[in-house]
C-alpha positions in Angstrom: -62.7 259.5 56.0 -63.9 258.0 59.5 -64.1 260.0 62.4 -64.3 259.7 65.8 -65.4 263.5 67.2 -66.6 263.6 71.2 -68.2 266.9 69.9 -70.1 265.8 67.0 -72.7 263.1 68.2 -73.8 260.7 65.6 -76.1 257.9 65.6 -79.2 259.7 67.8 -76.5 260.8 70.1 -75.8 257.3 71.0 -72.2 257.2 69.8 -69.8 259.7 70.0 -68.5 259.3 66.4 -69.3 260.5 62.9 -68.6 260.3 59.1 -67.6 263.1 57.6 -66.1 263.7 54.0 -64.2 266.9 54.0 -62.7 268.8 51.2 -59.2 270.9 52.0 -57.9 273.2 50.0 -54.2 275.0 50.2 -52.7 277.9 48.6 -48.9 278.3 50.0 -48.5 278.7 53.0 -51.2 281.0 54.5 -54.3 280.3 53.0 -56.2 276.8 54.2 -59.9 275.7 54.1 -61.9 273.2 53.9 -65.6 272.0 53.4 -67.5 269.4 54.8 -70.1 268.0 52.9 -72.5 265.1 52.2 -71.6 262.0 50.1 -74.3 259.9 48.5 -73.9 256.1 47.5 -74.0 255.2 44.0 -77.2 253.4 43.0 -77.2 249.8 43.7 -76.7 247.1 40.6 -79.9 246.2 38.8 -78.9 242.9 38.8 -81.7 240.8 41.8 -79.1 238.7 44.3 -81.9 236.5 46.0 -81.2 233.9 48.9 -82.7 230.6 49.2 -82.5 228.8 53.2 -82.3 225.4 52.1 -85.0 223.7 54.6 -83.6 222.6 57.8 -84.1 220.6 60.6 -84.2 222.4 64.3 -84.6 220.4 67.4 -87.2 222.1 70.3 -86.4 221.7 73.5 -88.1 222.7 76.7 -86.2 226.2 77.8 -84.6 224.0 80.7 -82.6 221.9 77.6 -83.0 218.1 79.0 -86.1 217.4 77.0 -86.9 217.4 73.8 -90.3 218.1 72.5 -89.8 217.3 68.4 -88.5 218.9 66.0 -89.5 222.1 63.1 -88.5 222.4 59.5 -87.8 225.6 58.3 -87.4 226.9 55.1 -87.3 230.1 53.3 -86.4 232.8 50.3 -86.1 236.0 49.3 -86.3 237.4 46.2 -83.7 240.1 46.1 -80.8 240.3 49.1 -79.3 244.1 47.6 -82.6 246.4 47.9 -83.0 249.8 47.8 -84.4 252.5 50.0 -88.1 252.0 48.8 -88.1 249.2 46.9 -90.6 246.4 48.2 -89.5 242.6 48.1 -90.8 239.2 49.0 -90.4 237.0 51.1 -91.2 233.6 51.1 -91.6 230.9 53.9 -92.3 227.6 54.3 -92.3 225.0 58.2 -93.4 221.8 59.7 -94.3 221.1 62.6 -93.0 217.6 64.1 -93.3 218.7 67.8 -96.0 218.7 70.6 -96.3 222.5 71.1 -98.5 225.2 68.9 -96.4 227.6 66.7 -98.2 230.3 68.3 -97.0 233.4 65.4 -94.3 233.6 62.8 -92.9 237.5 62.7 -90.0 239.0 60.5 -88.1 241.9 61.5 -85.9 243.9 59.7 -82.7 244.7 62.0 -80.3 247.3 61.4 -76.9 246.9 63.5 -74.5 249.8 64.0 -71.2 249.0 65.2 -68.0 251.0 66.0 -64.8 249.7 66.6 -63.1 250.0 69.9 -59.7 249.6 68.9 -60.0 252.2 66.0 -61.9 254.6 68.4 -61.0 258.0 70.2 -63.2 257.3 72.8 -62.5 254.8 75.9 -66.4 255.9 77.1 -68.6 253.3 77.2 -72.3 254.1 77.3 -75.5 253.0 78.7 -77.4 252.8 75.5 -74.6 250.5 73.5 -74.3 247.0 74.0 -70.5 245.9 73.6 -69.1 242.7 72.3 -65.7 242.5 74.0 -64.2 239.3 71.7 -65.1 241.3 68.5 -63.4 244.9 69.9 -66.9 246.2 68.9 -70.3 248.6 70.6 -72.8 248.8 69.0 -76.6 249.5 69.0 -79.7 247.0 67.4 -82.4 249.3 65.8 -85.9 247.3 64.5 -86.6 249.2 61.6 -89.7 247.3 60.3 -91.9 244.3 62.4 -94.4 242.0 61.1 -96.4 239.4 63.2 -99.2 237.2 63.5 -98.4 235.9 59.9 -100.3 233.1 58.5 -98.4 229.8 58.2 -99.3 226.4 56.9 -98.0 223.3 59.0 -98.0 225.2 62.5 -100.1 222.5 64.2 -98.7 220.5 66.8 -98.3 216.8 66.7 -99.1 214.0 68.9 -96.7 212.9 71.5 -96.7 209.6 69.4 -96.8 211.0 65.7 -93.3 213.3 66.8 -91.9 209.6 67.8 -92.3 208.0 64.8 -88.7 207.4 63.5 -88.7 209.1 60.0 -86.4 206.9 57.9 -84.0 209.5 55.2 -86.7 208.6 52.7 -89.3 210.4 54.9 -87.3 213.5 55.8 -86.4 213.9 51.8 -89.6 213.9 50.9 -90.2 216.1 53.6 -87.4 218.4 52.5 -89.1 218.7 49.3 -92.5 219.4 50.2 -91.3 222.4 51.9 -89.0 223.2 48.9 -91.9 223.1 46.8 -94.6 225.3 49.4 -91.7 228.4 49.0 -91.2 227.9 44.8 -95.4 228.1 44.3 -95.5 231.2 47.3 -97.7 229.3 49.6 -96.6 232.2 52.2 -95.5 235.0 50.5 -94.9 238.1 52.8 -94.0 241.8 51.1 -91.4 243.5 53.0 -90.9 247.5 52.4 -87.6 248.8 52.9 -88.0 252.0 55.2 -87.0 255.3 54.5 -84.6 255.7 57.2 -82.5 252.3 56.8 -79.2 253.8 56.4 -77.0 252.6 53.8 -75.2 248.8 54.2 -71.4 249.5 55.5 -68.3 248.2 56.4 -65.6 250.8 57.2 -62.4 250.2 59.7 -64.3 252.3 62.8 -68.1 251.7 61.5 -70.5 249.0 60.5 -73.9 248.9 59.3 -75.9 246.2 59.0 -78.9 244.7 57.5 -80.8 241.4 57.9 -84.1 240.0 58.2 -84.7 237.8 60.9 -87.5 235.1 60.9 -88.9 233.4 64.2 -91.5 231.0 64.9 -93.2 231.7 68.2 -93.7 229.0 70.2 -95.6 228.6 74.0 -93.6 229.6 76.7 -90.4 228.0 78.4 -89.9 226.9 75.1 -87.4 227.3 72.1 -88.2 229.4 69.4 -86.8 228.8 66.1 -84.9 231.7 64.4 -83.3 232.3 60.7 -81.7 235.7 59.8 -81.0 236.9 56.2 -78.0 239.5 55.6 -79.0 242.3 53.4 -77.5 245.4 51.7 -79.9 248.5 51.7 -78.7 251.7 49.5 -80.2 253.6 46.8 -82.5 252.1 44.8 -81.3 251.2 40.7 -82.3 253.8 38.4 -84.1 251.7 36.4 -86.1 250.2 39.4 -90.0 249.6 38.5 -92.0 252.5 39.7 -94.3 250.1 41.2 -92.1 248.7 43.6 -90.6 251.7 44.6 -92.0 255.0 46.9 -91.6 258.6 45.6 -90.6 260.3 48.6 -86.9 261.7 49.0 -84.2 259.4 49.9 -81.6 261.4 52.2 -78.0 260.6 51.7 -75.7 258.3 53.6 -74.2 260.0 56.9 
C-alpha cells in the first residue's frame, strides 16, 4: 500500500510520506496485529531494451533568442534502457557542430526524480526543499545520482560565420544524418555509465513516482544555448543471470 504518514519521514526527510507493506492478521474479534516489513522487486528481465536518438537537428541561439548562431546535430544510444543496481552500460554519442561557438564540454548525468502526488496526499504542507509542479498536482525533489564531464567529443569545433551560412541542400543534411548514424554504430564516443548503489527502484504508484533518466548536454560559451537530450530509464535489481563482469558484488538494499 501507499502511505502518506506526517510521523514517518521518507525520502531524507524531505517528504512527509512513506511506503510501507504491512501484514494484518485477525482472530475474532479480540486479537489484531500486524507487521510491517520490507518488499523487494523481482529481478528485472534479461532481455537488453536499448534506445537509439535518431540524430537531430537543434538550432543555437544567443540566450537573448533574436539571433541565431547555427545549428548542432545530436545523436545518441544506449545499450540497455532496464539496468540494474550495479550493472555498467554504454553509452554512445555522436554531434556536429554547424555554429560559431566552441562546444566547450559534453557531460551526462544520471537524474533520479521523486514525485508525490498532491491530490492523493495527507499533507497540504509544502516544503522548502520540494519543488512543485502545480499543472501536474505533483512535488517533488531532483537527486544527481552519477555526473560525468569534460568528455571527449569529435565534431565540437566551431565553424566560420560563413561555413554555418552555407545553405545545406536535403542531400547534405542526409548525408550528414548518416555520418553521425554511423560515428554511434562503430562507438567513436563510447562512455560507461555505472548504475549506483543507491538509485532506488523505477516507480509509478498513485501517491509516488520514481524516476530515472540520463541527460546529455553539450556545453556551450556563455549567454548561449546549450543543447540537451534525456533518456528514461528503469533501475531495479539486476537479472540473475547478469554477467559478473558488469555487475558489483556489494549488497543491494531493497526498495522503500
Amino acid at each position: 500500500t501507499e502511505t502518506t504518514n506526517n510521523n514517518n519521514k521518507y525520502f531524507n526527510g524531505r517528504f512527509g510520506a512513506s511506503i510501507q507493506y504491512t501484514a494484518l492478521a485477525r482472530l475474532g474479534s479480540n486479537f489484531t496485529t500486524q507487521r510491517t516489513f520490507l518488499v523487494a522487486s523481482a529481478p528485472l528481465s534479461p532481455q537488453q531494451i536499448p534506445c537509439f536518438i535518431e540524430p537531430h537537428i537543434h538550432t543555437i541561439k544567443a540566450l537573448a533568442g533574436f539571433k541565431s548562431l547555427g545549428t548542432v546535430t545530436l545523436g545518441a544510444s544506449i545499450n540497455d534502457t532496464q539496468i540494474g543496481r550495479g550493472t555498467q552500460i554504454r553509452v554512445s554519442v555522436a554531434c556536429r557542430n554547424d555554429t560559431t561557438v566552441d562546444i566547450q564540454s559534453v557531460e551526462i548525468k544520471l537524474m533520479e526524480v521523486i514525485s508525490v502526488s498532491t491530490e492523493s496526499s495527507n499533507s497540504n504542507s509544502s516544503s522548502d526543499y520540494l519543488d512543485t509542479d502545480i499543472e501536474n498536482h505533483q512535488q517533488y525533489i531532483k537527486n544527481t545520482l552519477l555526473e560525468k564531464k569534460d568528455i571527449q567529443l569529435s565534431g565540437t569545433a566551431k565553424k566560420t560565420r560563413k561555413e554555418t551560412r552555407r545553405n545545406r541542400s536535403p542531400q547534405d543534411l542526409d548525408e550528414e544524418n548518416r555520418e553521425i548514424f554511423h560515428r554511434l554504430l562503430e562507438g567513436d564516443c563510447v562512455i560507461p555509465i555505472l548504475i549506483p548503489q543507491q538509485a532506488r527502484d523505477s516507480y509509478s504508484g498513485n501517491t509516488f513516482k520514481v524516476q530515472h533518466y540520463l541527460k546529455l548536454k553539450l556545453q556551450t560559451q556563455a549567454f548561449v544555448d546549450n543543447v540537451e537530450v534525456k533518456i528514461p530509464l528503469s533501475i531495479g535489481y539486476a537479472p540473475e543471470n547478469t554477467d559478473p563482469i558488469t555487475t558489483t558484488n556489494d549488497y543491494i538494499q531493497p526498495v522503500a
